[in-house]
C-alpha positions in Angstrom: 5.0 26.3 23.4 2.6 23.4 23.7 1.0 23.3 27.1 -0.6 20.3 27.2 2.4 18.1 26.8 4.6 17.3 30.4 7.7 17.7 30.9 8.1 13.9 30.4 7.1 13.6 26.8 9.5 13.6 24.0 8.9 16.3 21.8 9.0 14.4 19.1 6.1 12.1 19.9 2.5 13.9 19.7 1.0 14.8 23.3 -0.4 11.9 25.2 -3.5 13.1 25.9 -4.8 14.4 21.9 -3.4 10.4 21.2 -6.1 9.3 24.0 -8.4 11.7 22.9 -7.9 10.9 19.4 -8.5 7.1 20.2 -11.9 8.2 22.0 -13.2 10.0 19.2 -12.8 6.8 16.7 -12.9 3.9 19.2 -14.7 1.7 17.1 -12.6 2.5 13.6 -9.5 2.0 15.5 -10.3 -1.5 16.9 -11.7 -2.8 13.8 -8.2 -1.9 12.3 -6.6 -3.6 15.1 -9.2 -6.6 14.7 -8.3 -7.2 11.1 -4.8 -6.4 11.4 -4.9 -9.4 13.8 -6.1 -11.7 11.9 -3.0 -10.7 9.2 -0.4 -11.1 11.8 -1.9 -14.3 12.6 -1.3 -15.4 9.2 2.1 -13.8 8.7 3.3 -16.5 11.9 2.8 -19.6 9.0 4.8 -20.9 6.6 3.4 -20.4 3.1 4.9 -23.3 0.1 3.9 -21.6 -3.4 3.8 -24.0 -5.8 4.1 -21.2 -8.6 5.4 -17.3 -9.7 1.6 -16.1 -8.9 1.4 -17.6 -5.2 5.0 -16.2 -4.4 3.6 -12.4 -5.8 0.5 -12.7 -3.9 2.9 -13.2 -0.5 4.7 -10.6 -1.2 1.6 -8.2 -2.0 0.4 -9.6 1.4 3.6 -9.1 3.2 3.8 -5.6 2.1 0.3 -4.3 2.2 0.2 -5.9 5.6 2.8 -3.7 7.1 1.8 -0.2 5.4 -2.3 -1.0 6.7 0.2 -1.3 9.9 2.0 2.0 9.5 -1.4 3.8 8.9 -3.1 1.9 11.7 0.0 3.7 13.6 0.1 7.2 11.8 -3.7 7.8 12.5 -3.2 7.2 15.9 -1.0 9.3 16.3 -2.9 12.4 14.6 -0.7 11.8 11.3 -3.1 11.9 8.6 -1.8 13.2 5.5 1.4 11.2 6.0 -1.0 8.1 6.3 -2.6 9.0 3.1 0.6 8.7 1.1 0.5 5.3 2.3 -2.8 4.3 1.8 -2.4 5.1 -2.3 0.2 2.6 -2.1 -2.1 0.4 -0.3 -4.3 1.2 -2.9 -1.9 0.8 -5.9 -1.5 -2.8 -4.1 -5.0 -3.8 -4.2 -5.2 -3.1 -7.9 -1.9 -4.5 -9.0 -2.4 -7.8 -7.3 -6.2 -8.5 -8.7 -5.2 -7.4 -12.5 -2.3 -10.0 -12.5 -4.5 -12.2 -10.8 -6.9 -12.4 -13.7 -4.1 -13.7 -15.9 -1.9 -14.8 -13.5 0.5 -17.0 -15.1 1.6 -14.7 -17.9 1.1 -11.4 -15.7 3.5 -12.8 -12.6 6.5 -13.5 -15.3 5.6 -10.1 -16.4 5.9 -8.6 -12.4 8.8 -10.8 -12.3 10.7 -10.3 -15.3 10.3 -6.4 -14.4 12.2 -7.3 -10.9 14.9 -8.8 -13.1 15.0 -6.1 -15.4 15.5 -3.4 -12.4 18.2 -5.5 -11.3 19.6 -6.0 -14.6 19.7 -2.1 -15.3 21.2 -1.6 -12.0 24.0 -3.5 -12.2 24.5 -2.4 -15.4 24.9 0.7 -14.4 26.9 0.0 -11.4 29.5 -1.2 -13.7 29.7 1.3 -16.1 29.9 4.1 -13.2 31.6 1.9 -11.3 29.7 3.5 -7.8 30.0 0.3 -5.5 33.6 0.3 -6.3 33.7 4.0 -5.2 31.8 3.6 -2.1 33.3 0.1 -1.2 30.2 -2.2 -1.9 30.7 -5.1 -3.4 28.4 -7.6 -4.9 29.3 -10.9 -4.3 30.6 -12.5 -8.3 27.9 -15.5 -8.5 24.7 -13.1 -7.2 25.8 -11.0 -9.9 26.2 -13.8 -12.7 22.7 -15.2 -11.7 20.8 -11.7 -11.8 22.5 -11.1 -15.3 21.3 -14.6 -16.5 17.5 -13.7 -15.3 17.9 -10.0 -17.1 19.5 -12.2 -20.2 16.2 -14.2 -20.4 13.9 -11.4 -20.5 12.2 -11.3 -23.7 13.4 -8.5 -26.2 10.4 -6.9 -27.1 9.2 -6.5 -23.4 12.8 -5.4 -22.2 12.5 -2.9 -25.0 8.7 -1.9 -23.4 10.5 -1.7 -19.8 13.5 0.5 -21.0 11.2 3.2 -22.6 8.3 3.3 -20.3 10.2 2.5 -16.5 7.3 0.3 -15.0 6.4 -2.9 -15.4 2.1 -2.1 -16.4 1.6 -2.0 -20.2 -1.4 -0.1 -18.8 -2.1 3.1 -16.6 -4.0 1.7 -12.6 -7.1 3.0 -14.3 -8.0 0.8 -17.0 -6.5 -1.6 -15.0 -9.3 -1.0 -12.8 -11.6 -1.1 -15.3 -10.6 -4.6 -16.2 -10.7 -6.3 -12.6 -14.3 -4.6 -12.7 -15.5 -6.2 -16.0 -13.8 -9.2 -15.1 -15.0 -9.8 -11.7 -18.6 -8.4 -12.7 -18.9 -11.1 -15.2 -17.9 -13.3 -12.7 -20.6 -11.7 -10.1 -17.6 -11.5 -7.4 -18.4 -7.8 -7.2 -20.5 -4.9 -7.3 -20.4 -2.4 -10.5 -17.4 -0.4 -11.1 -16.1 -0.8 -7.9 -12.2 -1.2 -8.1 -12.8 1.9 -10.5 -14.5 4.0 -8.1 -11.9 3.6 -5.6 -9.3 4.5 -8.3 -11.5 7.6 -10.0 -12.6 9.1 -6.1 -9.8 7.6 -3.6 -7.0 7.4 -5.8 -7.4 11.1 -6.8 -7.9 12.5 -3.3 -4.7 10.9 -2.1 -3.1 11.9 -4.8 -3.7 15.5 -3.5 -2.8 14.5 0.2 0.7 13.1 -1.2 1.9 15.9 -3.3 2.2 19.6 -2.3 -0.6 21.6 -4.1 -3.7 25.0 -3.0 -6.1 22.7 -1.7 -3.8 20.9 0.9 -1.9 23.8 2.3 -4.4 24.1 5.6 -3.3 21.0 6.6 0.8 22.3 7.2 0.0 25.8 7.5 -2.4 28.7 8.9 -2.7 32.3 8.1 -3.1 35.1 10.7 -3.8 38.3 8.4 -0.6 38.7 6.6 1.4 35.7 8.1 1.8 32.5 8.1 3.0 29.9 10.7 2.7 25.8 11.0 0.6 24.0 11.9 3.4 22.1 14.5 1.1 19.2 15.8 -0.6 16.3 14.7 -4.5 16.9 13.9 -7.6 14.9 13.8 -8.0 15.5 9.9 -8.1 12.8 7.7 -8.4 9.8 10.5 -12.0 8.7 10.1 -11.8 8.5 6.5 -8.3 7.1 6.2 -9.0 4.0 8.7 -12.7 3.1 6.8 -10.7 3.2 3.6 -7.8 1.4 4.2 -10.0 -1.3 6.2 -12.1 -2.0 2.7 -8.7 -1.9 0.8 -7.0 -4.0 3.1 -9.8 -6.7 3.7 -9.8 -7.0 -0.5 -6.2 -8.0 -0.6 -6.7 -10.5 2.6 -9.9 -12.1 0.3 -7.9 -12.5 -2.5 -4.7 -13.8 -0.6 -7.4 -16.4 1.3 -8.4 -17.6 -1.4 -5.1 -18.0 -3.1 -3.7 -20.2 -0.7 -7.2 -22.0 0.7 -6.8 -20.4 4.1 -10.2 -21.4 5.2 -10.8 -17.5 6.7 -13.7 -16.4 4.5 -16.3 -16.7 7.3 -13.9 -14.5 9.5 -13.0 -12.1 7.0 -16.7 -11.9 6.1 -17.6 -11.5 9.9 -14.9 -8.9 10.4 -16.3 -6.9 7.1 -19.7 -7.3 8.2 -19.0 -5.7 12.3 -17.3 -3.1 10.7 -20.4 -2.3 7.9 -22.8 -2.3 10.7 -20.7 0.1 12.7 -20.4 2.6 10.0 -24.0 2.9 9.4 -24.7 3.9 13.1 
């Protein structure tokens, strides 16, 4: 029985006093994630006219990223950090995603979007033939149908064939992918060496191992006590520091590239905001 929680606390909420105590301990971590997501919330109150395929992705890469960098700002605080972990890989993924199509980004958004269509496409497909929405009473309304066929119809053969046998719309694995927003942006002197690998080679792998059940995570769910085992049944102070410094440099990166994108005129505040948070770390 937990001791330190009242009689007023749900149990389902972590105690009050480890969230306070929790918030103590990284003060300054937790308010530059608050400062940053800020300025994103700001930005998600305007109304954004892309003028092509590559402008609409990066909204939605925005929109997206800025709601899981919210849902770890919350699972941290809460003591949650392995759960915030899966999260921030797909922050991660994210970052990576939206710079590679970026570098191309007329022919790589039809690609992103022509992969949207083909999901679709195979779906429906496979609605029909299984007939499932007929069994569980959905229906799909006859002309949303008809228009997501004719988008799956246009696809161009030889990629369908690429997005039938491999299931993802990358003709490349998130490393080299990496490797190519490095050379790229390098060349370009946007960026230090190597550094969208590093985070992929280092953060991507250690994430990895906080998402998926393997040895080396099992003391974060469970504890031994000379022949037996019992859970670890509340949240724990593992993980947060690290978590909220990564997914602050992830998170700033895909705010600088969606700035620039649509000539938001932030750079000085993004810069200020990365540069409070540098100093900070180093002391």
């Amino acid at each position: 029985m937990d001791t330190n929680r009242s009689n007023e606390e749900p149990l389902n909420k972590p105690p009050k006093a480890f969230e306070e105590s929790l918030y103590r301990e990284h003060k300054k971590l937790f308010n530059h994630a608050d400062n940053l997501l800020k300025l994103a919330n700001d930005w998600s109150e305007k109304e954004f006219k892309p003028s092509d395929t590559f402008e609409r992705i990066t909204i939605l890469f925005f929109a997206k990223s800025r709601k899981t960098y919210w849902a770890i700002r919350m699972l941290t605080g809460m003591g949650f950090g392995e759960d915030a972990g899966i999260l921030l890989r797909s922050l991660l993924e994210n970052l990576i995603d939206l710079y590679w199509i970026s570098l191309k980004s007329e022919e790589r958004s039809k690609r992103f979007l022509d992969f949207a269509f083909f999901t679709y496409g195979e779906g429906l497909r496979k609605l029909e033939e299984d007939k499932l929405h007929k069994h569980r009473g959905e229906q799909v309304p006859d002309e949303i149908i008809e228009e997501l066929l004719g988008d799956y119809g246009k696809i161009d053969e030889q990629l369908l064939k690429t997005f039938r046998k491999y299931k993802k719309w990358m003709p490349m694995g998130r490393q080299e992918m990496a490797r190519e927003v490095d050379k790229t942006l390098m060349n370009d002197k946007k960026i230090r060496k190597d550094e969208f690998l590093f985070l992929y080679d280092k953060a991507y792998w250690l994430l990895s191992n906080v998402a998926h059940p393997n040895p080396s995570n099992l003391d974060d769910f469970i504890k031994s006590t000379g022949d037996k085992l019992t859970l670890r049944a509340q949240p724990s102070r593992r993980h947060i520091a690290n978590w909220l410094i990564l997914s602050f440099h992830i998170f700033a990166k895909i705010l600088d590239k969606t700035n620039e994108v649509y000539n938001l005129g932030a750079e000085e505040k993004i810069k200020s905001l990365k540069g409070q948070f540098a100093k900070d770390i180093r002391h």
